[in-house]
N, C-alpha and C positions, 0 to 999 in steps of 0.2 A: 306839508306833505311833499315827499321827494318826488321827482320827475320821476317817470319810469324807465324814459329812454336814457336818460343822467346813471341814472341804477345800471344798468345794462352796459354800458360802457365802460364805467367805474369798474364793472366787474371782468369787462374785456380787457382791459386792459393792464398789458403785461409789458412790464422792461426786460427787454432781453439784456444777456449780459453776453460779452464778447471774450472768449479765455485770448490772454495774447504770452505765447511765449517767451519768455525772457534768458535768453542761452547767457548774456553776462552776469546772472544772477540765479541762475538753475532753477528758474522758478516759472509757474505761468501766474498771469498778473489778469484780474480781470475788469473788463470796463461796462459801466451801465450807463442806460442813458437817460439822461435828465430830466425831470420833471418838467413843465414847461414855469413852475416856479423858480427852480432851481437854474434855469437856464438864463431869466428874468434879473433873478439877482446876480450872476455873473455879470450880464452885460447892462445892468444899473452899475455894479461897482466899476466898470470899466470906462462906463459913460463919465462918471463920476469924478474924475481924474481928468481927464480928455484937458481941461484948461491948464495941466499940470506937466500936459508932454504924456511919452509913451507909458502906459501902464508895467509899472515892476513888476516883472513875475508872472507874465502873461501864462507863460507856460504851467506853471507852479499853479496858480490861481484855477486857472481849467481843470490841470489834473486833479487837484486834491478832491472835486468835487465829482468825478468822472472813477476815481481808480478806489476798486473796494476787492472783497474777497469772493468765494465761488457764493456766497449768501446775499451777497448785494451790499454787504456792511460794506461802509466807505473806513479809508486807510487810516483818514484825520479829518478832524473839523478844516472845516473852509478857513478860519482865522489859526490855526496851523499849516499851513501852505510852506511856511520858511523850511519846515520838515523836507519838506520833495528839494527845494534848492541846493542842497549840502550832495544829492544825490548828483550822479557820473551821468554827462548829457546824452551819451550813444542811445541808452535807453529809453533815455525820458523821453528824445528826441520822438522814435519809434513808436512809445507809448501815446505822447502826444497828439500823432499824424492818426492812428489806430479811432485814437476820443474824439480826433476831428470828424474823422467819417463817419464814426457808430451816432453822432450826435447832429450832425448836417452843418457841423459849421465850416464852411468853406476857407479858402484862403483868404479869399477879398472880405469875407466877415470880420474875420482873424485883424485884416489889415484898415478897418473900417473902426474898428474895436480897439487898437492900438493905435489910432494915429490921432493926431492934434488937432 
């Protein structure tokens, strides 16, 4: 039998989604925010690595999972990420900083997350 306050939360809860304008691409891009599954398996695969040196693609890796459309559909699968790397960094840079904040991960996260 399901909890009821479980029920009630499940049903409060809502991901907002963040429109972030993109003038180098005439587009607005937008950002959700992660499951706390989805945020788990980020920073397992990053943990993951960690005896390997910095994680490739930090950037890439976060976004692919974070940047979807105004419906919440995400851009690519998570093991599609090399997709976002081919992309021009001014933006990504921007979009990046934008899925750091909508999502709480800090710098010292970012750098706790990336280092060896």
């Amino acid at each position: 039998m399901p909890n009821k306050l479980l029920e009630k939360i499940k049903k409060a809860d809502k991901a907002e989604l963040l429109p972030v304008d993109v003038p180098e691409w005439g587009l607005t891009v937008y950002i959700k925010q992660l499951t706390v599954g989805e945020r788990d398996s980020f920073e397992a695969e990053a943990y993951s690595v960690r005896d390997k040196g910095l994680m490739n693609d930090i950037r890439s890796k976060f976004l692919v999972r974070t940047l979807c459309d105004e419906n919440g559909e995400v851009l690519c699968k998570p093991e599609e990420f090399l997709e976002l790397t081919k992309l021009t960094s001014k933006p990504m840079e921007k979009l990046f900083d934008a899925a750091q904040k909508h999502n709480s991960l800090s710098d010292s996260d970012v750098e706790e997350l990336a280092k060896n």
